[in-house]
C-alpha positions in Angstrom: 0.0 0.0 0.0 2.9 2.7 -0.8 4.2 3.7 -4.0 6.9 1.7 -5.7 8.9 1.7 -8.1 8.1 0.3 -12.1 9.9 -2.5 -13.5 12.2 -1.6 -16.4 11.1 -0.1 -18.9 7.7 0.0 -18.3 6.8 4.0 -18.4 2.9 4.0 -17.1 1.2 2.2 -14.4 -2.1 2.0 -13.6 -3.3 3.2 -10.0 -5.9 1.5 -8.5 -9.4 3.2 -7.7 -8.8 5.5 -5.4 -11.6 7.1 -3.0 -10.9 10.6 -2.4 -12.2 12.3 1.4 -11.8 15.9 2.3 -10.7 15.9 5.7 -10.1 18.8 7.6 -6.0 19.8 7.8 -6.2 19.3 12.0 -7.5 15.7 11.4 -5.0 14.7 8.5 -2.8 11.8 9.3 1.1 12.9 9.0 2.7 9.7 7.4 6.2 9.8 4.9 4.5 10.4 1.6 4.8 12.1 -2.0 2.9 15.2 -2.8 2.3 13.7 -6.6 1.2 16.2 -9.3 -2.2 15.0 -11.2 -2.4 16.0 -14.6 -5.1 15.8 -17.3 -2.7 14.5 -19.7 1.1 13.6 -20.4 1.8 16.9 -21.5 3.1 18.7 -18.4 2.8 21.8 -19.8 0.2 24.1 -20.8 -0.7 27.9 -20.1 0.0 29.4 -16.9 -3.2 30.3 -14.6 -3.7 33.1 -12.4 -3.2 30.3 -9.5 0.5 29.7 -10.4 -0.4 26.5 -11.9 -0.4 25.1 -15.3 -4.2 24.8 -17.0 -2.9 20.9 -17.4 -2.1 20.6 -14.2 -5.2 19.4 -12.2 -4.3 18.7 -7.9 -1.5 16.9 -6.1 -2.2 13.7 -4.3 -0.7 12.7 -1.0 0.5 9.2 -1.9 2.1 6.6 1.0 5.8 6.1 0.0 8.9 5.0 2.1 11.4 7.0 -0.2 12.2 10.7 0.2 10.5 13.2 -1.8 13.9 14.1 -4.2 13.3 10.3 -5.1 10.2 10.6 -7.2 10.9 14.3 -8.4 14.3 13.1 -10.2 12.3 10.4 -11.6 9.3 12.5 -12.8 6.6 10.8 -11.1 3.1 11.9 -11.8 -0.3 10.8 -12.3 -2.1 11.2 -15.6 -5.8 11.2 -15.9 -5.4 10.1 -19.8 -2.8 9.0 -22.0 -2.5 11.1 -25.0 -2.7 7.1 -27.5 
């Protein structure tokens, strides 16, 4: 139940259902995890909003993981809502 790392050569993953609660900040559990970016497709680019944030670029996602942050940001980690095929 954390995030892991692909095998080999294998660039997209699929994430199982997820069910998404607001909770208030006070009652959020503090656990190691990766603030993953959630984009509505691969392109990781698109035109800047007045938020700071790119028009592609959709919310981040706290996901488990037992590795440091810099781990997943050198590797690029995101998740896509759908492939561009």
């Amino acid at each position: 139940m954390k995030l892991g790392v692909s095998a080999p050569k294998v660039l997209y993953v699929v994430l199982p259902v997820m069910l998404l609660e607001p909770v208030l900040n006070d009652d959020k559990k503090i656990e190691p995890h990766f603030v993953t970016p959630v984009y509505k497709t691969t392109e990781r680019k698109g035109v800047l909003a007045t938020t700071g944030h790119s028009s592609n670029f959709v919310m981040d996602i706290l996901l488990p993981s037992d590795k440091p942050q810099a781990h997943w940001v050198n590797r690029g980690a995101a998740l896509i809502c759908g492939l561009d095929d």
